[in-house]
Every structure is written in C-alpha cells, then in structure tokens.
N, C-alpha and C positions, 0 to 999 in steps of 0.2 A: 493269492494263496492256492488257490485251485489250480491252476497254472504251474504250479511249485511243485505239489502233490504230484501233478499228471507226469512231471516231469523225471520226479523221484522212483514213480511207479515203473514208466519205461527203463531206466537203467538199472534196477533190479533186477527187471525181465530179460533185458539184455545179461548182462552180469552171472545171472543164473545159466543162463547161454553159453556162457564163456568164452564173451567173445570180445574181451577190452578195450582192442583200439577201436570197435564200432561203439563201444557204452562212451568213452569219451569223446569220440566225435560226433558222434549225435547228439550226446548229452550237450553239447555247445549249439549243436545248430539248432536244437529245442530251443535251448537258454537264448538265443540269439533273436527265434520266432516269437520267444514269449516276449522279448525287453520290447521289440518291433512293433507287436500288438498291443502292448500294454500304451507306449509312448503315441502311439497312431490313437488310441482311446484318449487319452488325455489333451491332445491336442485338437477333436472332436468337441469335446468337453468345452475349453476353453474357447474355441472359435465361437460355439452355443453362447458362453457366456455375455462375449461383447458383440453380440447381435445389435441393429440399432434399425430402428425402422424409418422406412421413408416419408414422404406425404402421399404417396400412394396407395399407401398400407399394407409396401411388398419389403422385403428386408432388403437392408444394404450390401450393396459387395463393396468389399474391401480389396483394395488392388493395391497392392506394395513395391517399391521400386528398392532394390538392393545397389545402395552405391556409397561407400565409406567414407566416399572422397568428395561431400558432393559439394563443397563450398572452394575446392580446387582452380575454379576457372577456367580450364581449358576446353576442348574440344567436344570433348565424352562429355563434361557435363553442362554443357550446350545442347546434347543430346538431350540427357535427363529433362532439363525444363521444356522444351519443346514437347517433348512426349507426355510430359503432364497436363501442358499447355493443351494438347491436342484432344486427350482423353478427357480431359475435365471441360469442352466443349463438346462431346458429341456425347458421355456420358454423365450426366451431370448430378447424377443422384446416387454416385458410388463417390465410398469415403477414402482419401487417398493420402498413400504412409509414404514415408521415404525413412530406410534404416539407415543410419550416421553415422561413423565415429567420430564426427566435429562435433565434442561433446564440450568445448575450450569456446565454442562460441552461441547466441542465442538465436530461436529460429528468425526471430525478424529481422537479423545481421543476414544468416542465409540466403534469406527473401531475397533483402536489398542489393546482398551482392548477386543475386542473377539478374535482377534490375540494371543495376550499375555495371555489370561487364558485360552482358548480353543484350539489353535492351529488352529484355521479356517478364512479364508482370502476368501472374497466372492469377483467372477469375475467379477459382475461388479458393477456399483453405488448404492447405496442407497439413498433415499431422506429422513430426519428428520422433523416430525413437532411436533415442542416443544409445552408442553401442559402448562398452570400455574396454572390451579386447580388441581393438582398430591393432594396436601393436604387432598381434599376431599376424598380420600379412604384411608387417614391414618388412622388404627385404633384406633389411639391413641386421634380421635376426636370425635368417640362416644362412651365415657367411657359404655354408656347402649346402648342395640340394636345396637349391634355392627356390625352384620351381617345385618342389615336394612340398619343401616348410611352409610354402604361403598358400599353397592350393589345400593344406591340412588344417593350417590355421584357420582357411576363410570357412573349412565347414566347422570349428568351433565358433568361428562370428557369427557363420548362419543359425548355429544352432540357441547362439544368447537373443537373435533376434526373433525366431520362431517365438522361444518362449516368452517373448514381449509382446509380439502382438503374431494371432495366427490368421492370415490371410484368407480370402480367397481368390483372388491371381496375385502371381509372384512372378514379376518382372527383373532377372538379373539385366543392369544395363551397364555393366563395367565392367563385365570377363573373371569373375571368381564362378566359373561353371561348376565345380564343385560343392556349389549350394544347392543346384537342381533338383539330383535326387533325395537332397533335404526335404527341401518343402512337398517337393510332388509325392512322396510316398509317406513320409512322416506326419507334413504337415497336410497332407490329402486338398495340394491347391492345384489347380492348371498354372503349368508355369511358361514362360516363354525367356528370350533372352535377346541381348542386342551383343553381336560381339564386335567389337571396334579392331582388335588384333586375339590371332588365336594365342594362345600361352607357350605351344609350341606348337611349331610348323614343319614343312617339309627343308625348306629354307635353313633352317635350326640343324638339324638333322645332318644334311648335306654339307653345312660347315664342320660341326666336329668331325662326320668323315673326312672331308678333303685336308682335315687339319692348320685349318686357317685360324689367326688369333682376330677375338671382334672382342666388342664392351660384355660379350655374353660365355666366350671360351676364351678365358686368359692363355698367356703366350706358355706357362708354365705346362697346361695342360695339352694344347696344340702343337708345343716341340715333343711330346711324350706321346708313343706308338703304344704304351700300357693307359699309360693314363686316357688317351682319347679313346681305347676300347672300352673301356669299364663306363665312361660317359656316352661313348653310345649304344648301349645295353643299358644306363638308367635312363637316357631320350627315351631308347624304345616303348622300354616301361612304362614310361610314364605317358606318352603318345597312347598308349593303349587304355591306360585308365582315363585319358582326358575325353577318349573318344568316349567313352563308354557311358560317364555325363552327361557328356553334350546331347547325345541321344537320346537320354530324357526329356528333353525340352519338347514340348507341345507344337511354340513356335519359336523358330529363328531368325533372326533378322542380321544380315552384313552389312557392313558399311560400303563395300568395292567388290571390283570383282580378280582380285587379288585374296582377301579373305575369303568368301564366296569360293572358292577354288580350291582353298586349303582345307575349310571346314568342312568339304565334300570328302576329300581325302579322307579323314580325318572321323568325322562324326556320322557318314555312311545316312544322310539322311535329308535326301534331294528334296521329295516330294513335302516337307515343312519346311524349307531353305527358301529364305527368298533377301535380292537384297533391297537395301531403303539407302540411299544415302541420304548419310547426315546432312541435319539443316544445317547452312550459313547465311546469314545476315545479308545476304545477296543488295538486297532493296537500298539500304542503308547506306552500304560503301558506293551504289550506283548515281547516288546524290554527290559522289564529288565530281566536280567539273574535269572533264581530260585537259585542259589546258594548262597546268599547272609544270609541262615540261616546256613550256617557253624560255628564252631567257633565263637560263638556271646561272646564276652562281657558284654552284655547290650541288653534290650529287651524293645522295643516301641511301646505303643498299641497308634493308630492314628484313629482317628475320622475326617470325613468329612462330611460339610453341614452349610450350612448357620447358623444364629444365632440367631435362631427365638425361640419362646417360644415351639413350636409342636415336636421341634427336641431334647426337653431333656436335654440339656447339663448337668444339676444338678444329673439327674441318675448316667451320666458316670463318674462323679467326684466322686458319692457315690457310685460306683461298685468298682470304682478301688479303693479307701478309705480300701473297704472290703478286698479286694485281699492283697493289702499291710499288715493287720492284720493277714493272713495265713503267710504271710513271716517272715523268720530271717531277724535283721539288714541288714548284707550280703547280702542277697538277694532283700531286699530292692532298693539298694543302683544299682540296675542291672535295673530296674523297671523304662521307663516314658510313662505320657500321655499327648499327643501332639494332644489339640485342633485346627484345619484348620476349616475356614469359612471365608465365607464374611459379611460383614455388610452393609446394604442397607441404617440404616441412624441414627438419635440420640437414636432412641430406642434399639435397637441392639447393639451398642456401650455402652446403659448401661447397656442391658444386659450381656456383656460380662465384665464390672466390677464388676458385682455382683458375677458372675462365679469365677473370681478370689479373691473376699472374701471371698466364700463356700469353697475354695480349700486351702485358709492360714487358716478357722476356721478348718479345717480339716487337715490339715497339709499334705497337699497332694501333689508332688510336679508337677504341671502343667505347658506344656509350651502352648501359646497362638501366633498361626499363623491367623495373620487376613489381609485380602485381599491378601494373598499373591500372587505372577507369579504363571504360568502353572510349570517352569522349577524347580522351588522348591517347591511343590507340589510332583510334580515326583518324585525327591530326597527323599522326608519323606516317600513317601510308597515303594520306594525301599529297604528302611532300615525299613521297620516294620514288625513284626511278627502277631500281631494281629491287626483288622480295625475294630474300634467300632463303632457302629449306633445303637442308641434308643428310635428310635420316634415310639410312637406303631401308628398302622394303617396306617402307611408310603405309600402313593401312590406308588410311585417305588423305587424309592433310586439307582440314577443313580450313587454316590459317592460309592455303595456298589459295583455294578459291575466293578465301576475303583478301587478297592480295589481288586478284585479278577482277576483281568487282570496282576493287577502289582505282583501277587502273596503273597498278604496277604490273612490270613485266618480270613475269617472276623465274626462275632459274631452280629449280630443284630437282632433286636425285632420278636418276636413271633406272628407276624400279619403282615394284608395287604399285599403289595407287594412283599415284601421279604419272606414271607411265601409261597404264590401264586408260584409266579413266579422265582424268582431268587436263594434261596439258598435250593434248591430241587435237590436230589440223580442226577447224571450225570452215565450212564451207570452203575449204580449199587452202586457206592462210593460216600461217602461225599461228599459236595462243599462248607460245612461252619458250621455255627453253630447258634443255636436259646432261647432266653432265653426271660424274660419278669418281672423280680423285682431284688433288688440289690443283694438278694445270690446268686443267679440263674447268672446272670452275673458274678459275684463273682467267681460261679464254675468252672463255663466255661471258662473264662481266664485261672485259676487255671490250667484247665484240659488241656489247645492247649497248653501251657507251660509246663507240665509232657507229652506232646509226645516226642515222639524220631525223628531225625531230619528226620529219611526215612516215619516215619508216615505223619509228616507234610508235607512232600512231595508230598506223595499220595494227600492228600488234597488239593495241589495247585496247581499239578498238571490237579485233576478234573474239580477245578474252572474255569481254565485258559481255559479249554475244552468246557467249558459251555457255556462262555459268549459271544461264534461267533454270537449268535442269535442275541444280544444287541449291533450290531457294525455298526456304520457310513451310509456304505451301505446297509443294512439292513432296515434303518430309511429312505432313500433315496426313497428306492424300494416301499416300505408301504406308506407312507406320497403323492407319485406321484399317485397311485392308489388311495388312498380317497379323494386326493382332484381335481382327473381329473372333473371329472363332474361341479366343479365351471369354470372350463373354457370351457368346452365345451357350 
C-alpha cells in the first residue's frame, strides 16, 4: 500500500509538471520497481519458510535442477543424473529438487528409469516438483516464432516452479536460459547452467542469410528474399535477448568446444565459461570383447539418439538406401539399420512413423528400437559394425562416444562436436569417420565394410583409447570444480 501511495504521489508531482509522457513512463517503471520488490520479498518469505536444518545445526541449501524432460532418456538427461550423482556425494547435507513436467508419471518410475537406461542410482533422495504448464515449451505450440513462444513459455514454467519451491542454487541443465534471470533476481538464488546446445547460434543466423532450407528454415521462407529478411531481424532479436540471459548466469558449463564458441559469441562471458563434457558410460561399453567382428554373417549399422527433427533420421535411411544400391542381392541380404531412440512425446512418436514410411517408400529394411533398456541397448552395439549419427552441428553426441567404447566404428556428421572434439586422430590413427550428404555416407559405410577385419581393429581399438577423456569421472571431477563457487 505504501508502495501504491509513493507511487501516486510521484505522478501528481509529475502531472502538475506537465509533463505526461514522463508521468506515464515513469509511472510504469515505478509500477514495474514496486511488482519486482514486492515478488523479491515474498519469495524471501517463502524460501524462510521451508528452511530445514541439518545435523549440524546449520540450515540446508536447497539446490534445484530445471529440467522438464527429465524422464526423456537421452543424453541431457544422462547429464541431469550424473550431476546429482556428483553433488549429492561431495555435498551431502543439501536437499535436492528436480522441477518436472513428467507429471503423467511417479518419482520412483523416474528413479528407475535413470537406473534402467543409465545404469546410475543416486545415494540419496531426491525431491520432485511437478510442473503443469510443461506444454508451454512444446514447440508444437508455436507453429511461428518458435524460438520466442518456448523461450516465453519456459519463463512462465519458471515462474510456476519458483513458486513451488524457492531455491538456493538453481541449476538450469536443459537450455531454457530464460529462467535465469528468474530465479537470480526474483528468486535471489546463485544460478548456474549446463548448456548442451545454444537456442540460437551463429550457425542459425548464417543459414537464414545464405537462404538455405534446413528442419529449422522451411523452403517457403528461404526461397523468399522478404520473408528471409524479416526472420533475420527477429534472429537478431532474439540473439540479443538470449545473450542478455545467458549473462546472468553465475556459472556456465558446455558440453564441446563448438558450444563453448557460440556461447562466447553470444553471452560475452569468458571468464564463468568453462567446458565439462558430458559423462558417457565409457566403463560399461569397454566390457564388450572387440572380437565380435569375426566371422560375421550379417552386418549392422546402428544409430543412437533421440527422435527429434535435428537428429536426421531421414539422412540415415537415405544413406543406407544408397549403400544397399552398391550392393549385390547377397550382399544385400547381410545389410541392417537399426534405429535406437527415445521418444519424449506425440510428436516424436509421429515422427518416427513417418521414418518408417520413408523406409517402406524406399524399400529399406529398418528395424525401430524405441525407449528401449540400457541392457539391450548394450546388446545392439555389441553386435554392430558401423554407428551412424547425422545431425550436422551436433553439440556433442554423447550416443557417438558410447558407440566407440562399445567398439563400433562410427561414422558421423562432418561438424560440431564430433568434428571438434570427439572423432579426431588418437595418437596418430583413426577413431572414426566423417562424412556430410547421402554419397558421402554412402562411401563411407561402403569403405569401413571393404576393411579387413585387422584394419577395423586398429580403429577400434583407437576409439576405445580415446574416449577415457569422456568417462563418468571425468564429468565428476569437471562439473565439482564449476560449480564449486555456487556453494561457496
């Protein structure tokens, strides 16, 4: 009410001034100061309330992980458990949230499935707070401005999840960086954040100029010299407000040095940038024996990764499509490609009917592994020869490095992280292979199939050398050093 008063009293004063368009713009940016401090109080208040003390006799910190998705199974939230895994052994007497919209299933379904597709089991509790506006960052809700509607929705998600429970650190670990300055000034927490891929890039940018069509600039907008300007003018835009986010964040963590690159661009903010690559299962896949390319009958190129539009899948049906046309019947007949993903929800699930219409119009013979376990998982890439990935500009491709642990030679996109980082010479010898349209892949298959079994060996052997760097503790060791400072 005092607030209200103070507020009433100024535009008066102005008023009497005569001076309008300052009484209403000020009169706003009062109104705007007061909602700011008001909400900053109350979320004060409520943090006070759910205090909880330790056996120390010091209060608990509350540390929150923002991630919607987090029963998804893939990569990011292989992330998520890990980083819990990690904090909940070196801090052990802070209480730890994860905000959801898997509000369709129960936490100890959550638990099991990071059990069951990761292999990882955290020591101790978790608390869940289920969100119910998860929908507002579907993208499938803002057919235009797609990157606006879901980066506006996730600060109303942040904002149902503030009010559920108010933190003190706030770990975004799934790229809705539009929550930042939620919690950091609203909800007055140190926030930090993991970004897996930026929302947009320079990359993004540089295709609507050069007016090329991708799964992100339809052909309708890229044949159109009006229409590509006006989208690069809301990029811009929008590039400007992402940076402007991002820069709130206390601490940053990337996954490669392909994001690491952009987000420098981008979010102007070196000296808290550091990267961590994602943990993969290193250990796990290194337990299969390399001899399983003996004596083959049959040869299985296997693909991992969710089932999103970014990831391709249409490539890899039309690469192997090509490959099968080098072949004899015979040879044919020796030949599969065994799609693995998950599906996060109705749009992925169509997209993976659609996959399997490309692949009967194509006569291609695809198998379709969706949501599978960890244990059969394992199985498919102990028995494959080649591990396809074709998402260009691939932030890391954590599915690539469990390809090359289990001893597949794996084959993916000619960018981003896999170029950077992961499938680069290992003490002089191969670790993989790079290609980037459907001959080119085509070749390539062609070619890791005419090696002879002690060549492919060297190769797998390389891989297998490689990928110590990308292992569990590894991510541990990285991840406790960036985000020391939020506790401290």
């Amino acid at each position: 009410m005092v607030g209200v008063l103070f507020i009433g009293g100024v535009m008066r004063i102005l008023a009497d001034l005569f001076i309008p368009g300052i009484v209403v713009s000020t009169g706003l940016c009062l109104l705007l100061v007061f909602i700011l401090i008001t909400t900053r109080l109350w979320t004060e208040r409520k943090k006070k309330q759910s205090v909880q003390i330790g056996k120390d006799g010091k209060k608990k910190k509350v540390v929150a992980f923002f991630h919607p998705y987090c029963s998804a199974g893939g990569g990011g939230e292989r992330v998520l458990w890990c980083a819990l895994r990690s904090l909940q052994k070196r801090y052990k007497d802070a209480m730890y949230v994860v905000y959801t919209g898997d509000k369709d299933i129960s936490e100890g379904e959550i638990i099991n499935g990071a059990i069951g597709r990761f292999n990882i089991k955290l020591p101790y509790p978790v608390k869940f707070i289920f969100l119910e506006k998860r929908g507002l960052v579907e993208a499938s809700l803002y057919p235009h401005f797609t990157l606006l509607g879901q980066s506006l929705g996730s600060i109303v998600l942040g904002w149902e999840a503030l009010r559920k429970c108010v933190p003190d650190i706030y770990i975004d670990s799934m790229g809705y960086a539009f929550t930042l300055p939620l919690f950091k000034y609203l909800g007055g927490c140190r926030v930090g954040c993991y970004v897996h891929y930026p929302t947009i890039s320079m990359d993004m940018l540089s295709v609507v100029r050069s007016q090329h069509a991708r799964f992100n600039n339809a052909s309708y907008i890229s044949s159109n010299p009006v229409l590509s300007r006006m989208k690069m003018i809301y990029y811009y835009f929008f590039a400007v407000l992402y940076g402007w986010v991002g820069s709130c964040s206390d601490v940053i963590m990337v996954n490669s040095t392909w994001t690491f690159n952009h987000i420098l661009d981008l979010w102007k903010c070196s000296d808290s940038t550091s990267i961590v690559y994602p943990p993969c299962d290193v250990q796990t896949f290194l337990d299969i024996p390399l001899n399983q390319d003996l004596a083959k009958d049959e040869y299985s190129v296997v693909s991992i990764g969710q089932f999103r539009p970014e990831k391709d899948h249409p490539l890899q049906i039309r690469s192997f499509a090509a490959l099968l046309e080098k072949k004899t019947p015979e040879e044919r007949t020796k030949l599969k490609l065994i799609l693995i993903g998950g599906c996060r929800n109705k749009e992925d699930e169509l997209r993976v009917s659609h996959l399997k219409k490309l692949s009967s119009e194509l006569e291609v013979p695809v198998e379709f592994k969706v949501n599978i376990p960890f244990e059969e998982l394992k199985k498919h890439l102990s028995e494959a020869t080649i591990g396809l990935h074709t998402m260009w500009n691939e932030h890391f491709g954590i599915g690539i490095v469990e390809c090359m642990a289990a001893g597949t030679i794996i084959l993916a996109h000619n960018s981003g992280g896999p170029k950077l980082d992961i499938v680069v010479p290992y003490e002089g010898h191969e670790t993989g292979f790079l290609a980037d349209s459907v001959n080119s892949y085509a070749s390539a298959m062609d070619h890791i199939l005419s090696l002879s079994t002690e060549e492919r060996l060297l190769i797998r052997q390389s891989a297998r050398h490689s990928v110590a760097r990308f292992s569990d503790q590894e991510f541990e060791m990285n991840f406790l050093n960036s985000t020391e400072q939020l506790f401290n």
